[in-house]
PAZASE-670255 format. One record per atom (N, C-alpha, C): residue in three letters; atom name; x, y, z. Coordinates in Angstrom, 1 decimal, padded with zeros to 4 digits. Layout:
BEGIN
+-----+----+--------+--------+--------+
:  aa : at :     c1 :     c2 :     c3 :
+-----+----+--------+--------+--------+
: ALA : CA :      X :      Y :      Z :
...
+-----+----+--------+--------+--------+
This chain:
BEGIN
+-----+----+--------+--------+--------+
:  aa : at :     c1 :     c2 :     c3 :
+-----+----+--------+--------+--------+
: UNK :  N :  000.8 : -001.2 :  000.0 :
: UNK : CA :  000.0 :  000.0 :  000.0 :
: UNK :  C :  000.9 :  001.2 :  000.0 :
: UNK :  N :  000.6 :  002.3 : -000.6 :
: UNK : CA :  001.7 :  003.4 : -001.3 :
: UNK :  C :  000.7 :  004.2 :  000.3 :
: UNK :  N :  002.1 :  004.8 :  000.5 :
: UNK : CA :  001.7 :  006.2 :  001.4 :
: UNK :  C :  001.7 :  007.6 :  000.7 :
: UNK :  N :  000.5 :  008.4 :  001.0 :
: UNK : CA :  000.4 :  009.6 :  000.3 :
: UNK :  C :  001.2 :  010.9 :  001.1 :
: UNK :  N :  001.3 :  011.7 :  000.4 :
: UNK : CA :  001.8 :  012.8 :  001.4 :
: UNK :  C :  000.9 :  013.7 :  002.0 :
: UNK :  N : -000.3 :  013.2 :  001.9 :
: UNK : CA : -001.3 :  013.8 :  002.8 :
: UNK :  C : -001.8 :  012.9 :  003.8 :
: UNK :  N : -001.2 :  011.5 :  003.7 :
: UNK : CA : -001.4 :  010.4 :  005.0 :
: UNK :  C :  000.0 :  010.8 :  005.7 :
: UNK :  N :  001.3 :  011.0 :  005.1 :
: UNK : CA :  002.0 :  010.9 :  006.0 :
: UNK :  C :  002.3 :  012.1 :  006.6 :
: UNK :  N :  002.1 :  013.1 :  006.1 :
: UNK : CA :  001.8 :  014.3 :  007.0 :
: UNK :  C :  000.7 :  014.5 :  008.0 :
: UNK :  N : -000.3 :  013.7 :  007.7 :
: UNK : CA : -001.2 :  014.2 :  008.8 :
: UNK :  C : -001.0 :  012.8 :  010.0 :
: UNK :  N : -000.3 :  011.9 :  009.8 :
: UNK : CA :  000.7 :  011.2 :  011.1 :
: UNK :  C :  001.8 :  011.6 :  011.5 :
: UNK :  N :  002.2 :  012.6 :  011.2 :
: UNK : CA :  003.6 :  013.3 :  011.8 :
: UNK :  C :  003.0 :  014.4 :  012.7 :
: UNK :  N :  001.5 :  015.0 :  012.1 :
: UNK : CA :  000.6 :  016.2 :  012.6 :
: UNK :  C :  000.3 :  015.4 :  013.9 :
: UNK :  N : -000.5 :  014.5 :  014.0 :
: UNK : CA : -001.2 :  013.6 :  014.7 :
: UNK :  C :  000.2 :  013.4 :  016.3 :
: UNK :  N :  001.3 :  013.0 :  015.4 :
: UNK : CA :  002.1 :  012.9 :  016.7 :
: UNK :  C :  002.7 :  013.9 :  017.5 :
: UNK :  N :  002.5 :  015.0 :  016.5 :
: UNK : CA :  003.6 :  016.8 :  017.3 :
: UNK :  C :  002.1 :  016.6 :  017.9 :
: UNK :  N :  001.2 :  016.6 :  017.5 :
: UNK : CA : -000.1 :  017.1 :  018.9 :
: UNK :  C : -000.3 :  016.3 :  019.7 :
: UNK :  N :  000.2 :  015.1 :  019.6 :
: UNK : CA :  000.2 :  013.9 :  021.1 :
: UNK :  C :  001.1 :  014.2 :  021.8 :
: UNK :  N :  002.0 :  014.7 :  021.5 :
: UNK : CA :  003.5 :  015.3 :  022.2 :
: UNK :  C :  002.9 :  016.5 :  022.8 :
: UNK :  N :  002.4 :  016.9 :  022.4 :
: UNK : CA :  002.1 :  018.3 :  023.0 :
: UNK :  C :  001.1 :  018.1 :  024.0 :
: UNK :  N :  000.4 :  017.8 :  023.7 :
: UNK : CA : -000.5 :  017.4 :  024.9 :
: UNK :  C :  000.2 :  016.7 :  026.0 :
: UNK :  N :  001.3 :  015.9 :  025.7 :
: UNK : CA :  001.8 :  014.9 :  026.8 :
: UNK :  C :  002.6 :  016.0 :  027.9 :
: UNK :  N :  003.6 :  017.0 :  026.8 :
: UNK : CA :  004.4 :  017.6 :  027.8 :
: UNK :  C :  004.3 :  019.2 :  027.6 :
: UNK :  N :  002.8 :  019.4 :  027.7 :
: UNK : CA :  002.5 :  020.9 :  027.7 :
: UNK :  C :  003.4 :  021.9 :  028.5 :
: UNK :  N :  003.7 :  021.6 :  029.8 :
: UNK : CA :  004.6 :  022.1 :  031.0 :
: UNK :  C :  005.8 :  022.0 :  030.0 :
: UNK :  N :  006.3 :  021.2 :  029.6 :
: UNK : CA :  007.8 :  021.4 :  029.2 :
: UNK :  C :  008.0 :  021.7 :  028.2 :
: UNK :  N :  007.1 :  021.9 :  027.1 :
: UNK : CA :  007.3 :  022.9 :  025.8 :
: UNK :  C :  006.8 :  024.2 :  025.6 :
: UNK :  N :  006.7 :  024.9 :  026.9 :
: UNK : CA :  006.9 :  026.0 :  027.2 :
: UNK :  C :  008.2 :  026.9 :  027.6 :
: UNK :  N :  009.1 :  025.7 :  028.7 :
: UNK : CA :  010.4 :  025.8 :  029.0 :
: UNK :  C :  011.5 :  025.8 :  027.6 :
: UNK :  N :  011.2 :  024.5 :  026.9 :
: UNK : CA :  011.5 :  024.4 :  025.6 :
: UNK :  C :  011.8 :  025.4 :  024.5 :
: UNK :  N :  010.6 :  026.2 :  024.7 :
: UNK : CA :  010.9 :  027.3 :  023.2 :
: UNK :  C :  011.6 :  028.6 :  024.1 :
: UNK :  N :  011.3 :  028.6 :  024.9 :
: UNK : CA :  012.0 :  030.0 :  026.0 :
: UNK :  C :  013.5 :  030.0 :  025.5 :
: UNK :  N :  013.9 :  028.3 :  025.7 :
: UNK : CA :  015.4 :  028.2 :  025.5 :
: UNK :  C :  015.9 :  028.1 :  023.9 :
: UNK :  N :  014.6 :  027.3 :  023.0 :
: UNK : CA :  015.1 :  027.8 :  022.1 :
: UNK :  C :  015.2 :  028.2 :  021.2 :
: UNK :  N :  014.2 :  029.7 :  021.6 :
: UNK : CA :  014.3 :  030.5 :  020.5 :
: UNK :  C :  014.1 :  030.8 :  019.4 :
: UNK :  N :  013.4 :  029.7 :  018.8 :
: UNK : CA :  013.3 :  029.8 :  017.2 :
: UNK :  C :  014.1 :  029.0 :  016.2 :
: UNK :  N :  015.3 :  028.6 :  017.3 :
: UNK : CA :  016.6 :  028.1 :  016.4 :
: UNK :  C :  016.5 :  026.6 :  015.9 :
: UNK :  N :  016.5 :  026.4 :  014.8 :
: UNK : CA :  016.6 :  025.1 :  014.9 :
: UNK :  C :  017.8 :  024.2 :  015.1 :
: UNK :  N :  018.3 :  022.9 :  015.8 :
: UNK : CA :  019.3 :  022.3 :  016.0 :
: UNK :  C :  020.4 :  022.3 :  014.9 :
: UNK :  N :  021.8 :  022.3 :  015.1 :
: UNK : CA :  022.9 :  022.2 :  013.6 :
: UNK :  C :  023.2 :  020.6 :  013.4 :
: UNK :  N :  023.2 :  019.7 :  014.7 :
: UNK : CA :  023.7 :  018.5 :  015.2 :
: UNK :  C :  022.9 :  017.5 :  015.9 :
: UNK :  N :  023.0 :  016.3 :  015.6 :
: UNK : CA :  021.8 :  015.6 :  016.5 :
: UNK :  C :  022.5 :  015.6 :  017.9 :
: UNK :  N :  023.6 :  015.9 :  018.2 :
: UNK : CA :  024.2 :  015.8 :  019.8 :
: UNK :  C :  023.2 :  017.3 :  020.3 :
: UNK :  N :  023.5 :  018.3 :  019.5 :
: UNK : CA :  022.7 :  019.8 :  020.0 :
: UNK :  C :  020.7 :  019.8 :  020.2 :
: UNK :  N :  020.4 :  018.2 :  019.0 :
: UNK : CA :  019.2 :  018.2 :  019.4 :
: UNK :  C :  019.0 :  017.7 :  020.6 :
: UNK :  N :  019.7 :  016.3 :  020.9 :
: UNK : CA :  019.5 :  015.5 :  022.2 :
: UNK :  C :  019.3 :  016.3 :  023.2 :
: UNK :  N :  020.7 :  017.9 :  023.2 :
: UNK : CA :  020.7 :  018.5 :  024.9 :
: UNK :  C :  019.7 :  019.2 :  024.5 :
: UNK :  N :  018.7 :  020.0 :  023.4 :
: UNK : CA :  017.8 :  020.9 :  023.8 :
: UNK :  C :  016.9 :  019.9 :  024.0 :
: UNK :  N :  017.2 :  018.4 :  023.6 :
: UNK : CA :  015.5 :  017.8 :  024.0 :
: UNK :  C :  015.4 :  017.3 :  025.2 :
: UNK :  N :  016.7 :  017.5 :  026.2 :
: UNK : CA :  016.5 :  016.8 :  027.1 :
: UNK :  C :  016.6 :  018.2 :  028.2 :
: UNK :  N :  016.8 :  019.4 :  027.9 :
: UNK : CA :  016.8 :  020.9 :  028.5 :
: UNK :  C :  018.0 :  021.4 :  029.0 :
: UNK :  N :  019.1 :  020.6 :  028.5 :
: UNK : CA :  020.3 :  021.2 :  029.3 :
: UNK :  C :  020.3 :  022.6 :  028.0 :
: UNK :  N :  021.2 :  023.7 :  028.8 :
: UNK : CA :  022.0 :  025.1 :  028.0 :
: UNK :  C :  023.1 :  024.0 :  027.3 :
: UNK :  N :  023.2 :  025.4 :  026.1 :
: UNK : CA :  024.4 :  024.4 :  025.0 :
: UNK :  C :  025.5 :  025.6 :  025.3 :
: UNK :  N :  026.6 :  025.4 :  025.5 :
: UNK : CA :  027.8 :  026.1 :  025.6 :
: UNK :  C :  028.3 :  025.8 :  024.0 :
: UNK :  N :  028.0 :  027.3 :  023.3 :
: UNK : CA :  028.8 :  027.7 :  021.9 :
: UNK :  C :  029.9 :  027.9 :  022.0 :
: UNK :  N :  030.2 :  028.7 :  023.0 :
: UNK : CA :  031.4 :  029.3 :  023.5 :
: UNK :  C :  032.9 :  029.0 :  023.0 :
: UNK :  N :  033.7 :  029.7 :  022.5 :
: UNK : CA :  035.3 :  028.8 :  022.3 :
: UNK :  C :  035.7 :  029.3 :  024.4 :
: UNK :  N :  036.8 :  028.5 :  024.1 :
: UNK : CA :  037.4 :  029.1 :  025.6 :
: UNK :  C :  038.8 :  029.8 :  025.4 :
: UNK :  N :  039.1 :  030.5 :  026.2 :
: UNK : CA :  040.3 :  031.2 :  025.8 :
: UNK :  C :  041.4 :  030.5 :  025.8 :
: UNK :  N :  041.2 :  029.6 :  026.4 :
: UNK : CA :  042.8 :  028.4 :  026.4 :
: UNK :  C :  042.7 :  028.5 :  024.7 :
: UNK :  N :  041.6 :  027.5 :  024.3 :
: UNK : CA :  041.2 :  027.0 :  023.2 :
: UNK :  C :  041.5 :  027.8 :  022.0 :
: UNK :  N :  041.2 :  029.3 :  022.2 :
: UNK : CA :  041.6 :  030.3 :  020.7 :
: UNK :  C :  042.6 :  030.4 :  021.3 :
: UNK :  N :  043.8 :  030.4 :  022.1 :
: UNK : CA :  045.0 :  030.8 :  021.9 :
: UNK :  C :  045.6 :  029.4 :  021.5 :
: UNK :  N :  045.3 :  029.0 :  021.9 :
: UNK : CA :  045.6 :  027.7 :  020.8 :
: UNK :  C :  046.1 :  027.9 :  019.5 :
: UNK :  N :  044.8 :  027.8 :  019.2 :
: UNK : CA :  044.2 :  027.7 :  017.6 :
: UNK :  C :  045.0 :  029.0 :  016.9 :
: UNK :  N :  044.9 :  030.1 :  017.5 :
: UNK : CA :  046.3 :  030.9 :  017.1 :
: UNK :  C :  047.5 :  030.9 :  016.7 :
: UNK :  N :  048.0 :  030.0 :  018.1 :
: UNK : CA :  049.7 :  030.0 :  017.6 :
: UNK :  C :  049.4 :  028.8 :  016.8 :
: UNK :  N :  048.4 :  027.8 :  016.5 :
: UNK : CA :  049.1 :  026.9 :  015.7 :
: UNK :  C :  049.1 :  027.8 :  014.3 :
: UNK :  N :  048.1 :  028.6 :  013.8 :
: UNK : CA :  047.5 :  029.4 :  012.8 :
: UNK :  C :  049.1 :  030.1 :  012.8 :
: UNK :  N :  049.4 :  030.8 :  013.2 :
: UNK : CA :  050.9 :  031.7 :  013.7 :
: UNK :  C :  052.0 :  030.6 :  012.6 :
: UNK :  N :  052.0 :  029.7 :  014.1 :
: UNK : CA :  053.1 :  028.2 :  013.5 :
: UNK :  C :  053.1 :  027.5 :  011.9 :
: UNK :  N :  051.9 :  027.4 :  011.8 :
: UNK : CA :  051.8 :  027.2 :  010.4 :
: UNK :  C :  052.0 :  028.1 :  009.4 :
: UNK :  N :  051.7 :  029.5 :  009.4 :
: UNK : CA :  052.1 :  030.3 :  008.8 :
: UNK :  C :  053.6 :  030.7 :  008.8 :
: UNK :  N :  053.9 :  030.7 :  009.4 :
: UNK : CA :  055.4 :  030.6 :  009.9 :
: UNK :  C :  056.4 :  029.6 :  008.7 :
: UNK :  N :  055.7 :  028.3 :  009.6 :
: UNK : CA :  056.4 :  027.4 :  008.4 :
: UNK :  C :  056.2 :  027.8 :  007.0 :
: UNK :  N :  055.4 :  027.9 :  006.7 :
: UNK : CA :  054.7 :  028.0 :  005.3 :
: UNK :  C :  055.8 :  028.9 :  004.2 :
: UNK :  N :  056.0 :  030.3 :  005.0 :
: UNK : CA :  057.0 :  031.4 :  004.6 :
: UNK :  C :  057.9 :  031.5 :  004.9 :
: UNK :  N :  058.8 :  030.1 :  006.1 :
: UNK : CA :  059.9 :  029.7 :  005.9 :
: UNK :  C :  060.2 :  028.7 :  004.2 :
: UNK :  N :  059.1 :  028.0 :  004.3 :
: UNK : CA :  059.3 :  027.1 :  003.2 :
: UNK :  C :  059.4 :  027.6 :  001.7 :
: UNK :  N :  058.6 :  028.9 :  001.7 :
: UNK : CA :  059.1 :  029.7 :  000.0 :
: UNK :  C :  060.3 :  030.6 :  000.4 :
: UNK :  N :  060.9 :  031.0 :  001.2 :
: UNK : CA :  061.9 :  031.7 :  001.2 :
: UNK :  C :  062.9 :  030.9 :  001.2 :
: UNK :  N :  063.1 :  029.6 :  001.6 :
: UNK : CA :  064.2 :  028.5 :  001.1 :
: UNK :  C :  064.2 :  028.4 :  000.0 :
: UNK :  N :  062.8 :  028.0 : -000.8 :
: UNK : CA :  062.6 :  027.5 : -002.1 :
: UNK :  C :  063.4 :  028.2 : -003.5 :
: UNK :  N :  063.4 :  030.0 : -003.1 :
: UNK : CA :  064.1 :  030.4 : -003.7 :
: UNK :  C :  065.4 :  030.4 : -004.0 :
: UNK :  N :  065.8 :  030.6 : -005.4 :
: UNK : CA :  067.4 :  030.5 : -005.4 :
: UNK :  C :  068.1 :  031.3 : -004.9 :
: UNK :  N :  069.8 :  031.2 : -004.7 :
: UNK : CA :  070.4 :  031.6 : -004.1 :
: UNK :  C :  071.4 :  032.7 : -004.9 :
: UNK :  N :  070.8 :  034.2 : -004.7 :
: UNK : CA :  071.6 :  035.3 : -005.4 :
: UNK :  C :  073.1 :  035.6 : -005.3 :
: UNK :  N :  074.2 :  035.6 : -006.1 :
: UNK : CA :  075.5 :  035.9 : -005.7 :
: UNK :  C :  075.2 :  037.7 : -006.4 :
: UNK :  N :  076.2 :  038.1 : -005.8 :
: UNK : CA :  076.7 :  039.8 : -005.5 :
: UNK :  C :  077.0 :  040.4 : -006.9 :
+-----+----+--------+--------+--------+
């Protein structure tokens, strides 16, 4: 038996309003936190579905980091063409 897209939309409808009814109290807390946004990651849907806060945040250990290696790499990089060139006599 073929499913239509007006059977399977209105079982997807059917279950957001069973949900809703189930946890009216907690999808109120729910949209407070999120805002409109929808999830990037199924790890970021699990914590908004389960109500923990998501820390976006880098940390500053973390960007100094990611700096000096950005630095270090760069570094190398224009060590490596300033060797590459030849060697000028006077």
């Amino acid at each position: 038996m073929a499913v239509t897209r007006a059977a399977a939309r209105a079982k997807v409808q059917e279950e957001v309003a069973g949900k809703g009814e189930q946890n009216n109290g907690e999808a109120q807390k729910d949209s407070s936190t999120m805002s409109g946004k929808l999830p990037k990651t199924l790890a970021e849907s699990k914590l908004l579905n389960e109500g923990k806060e998501l820390d976006t945040h880098l940390r500053t250990r973390t960007a100094v980091l990611l700096l000096v290696l950005i630095f270090a790499s760069s570094l190398a990089a224009l060590g490596f063409v300033y060797l590459s060139f030849p060697h000028l006599e006077k």
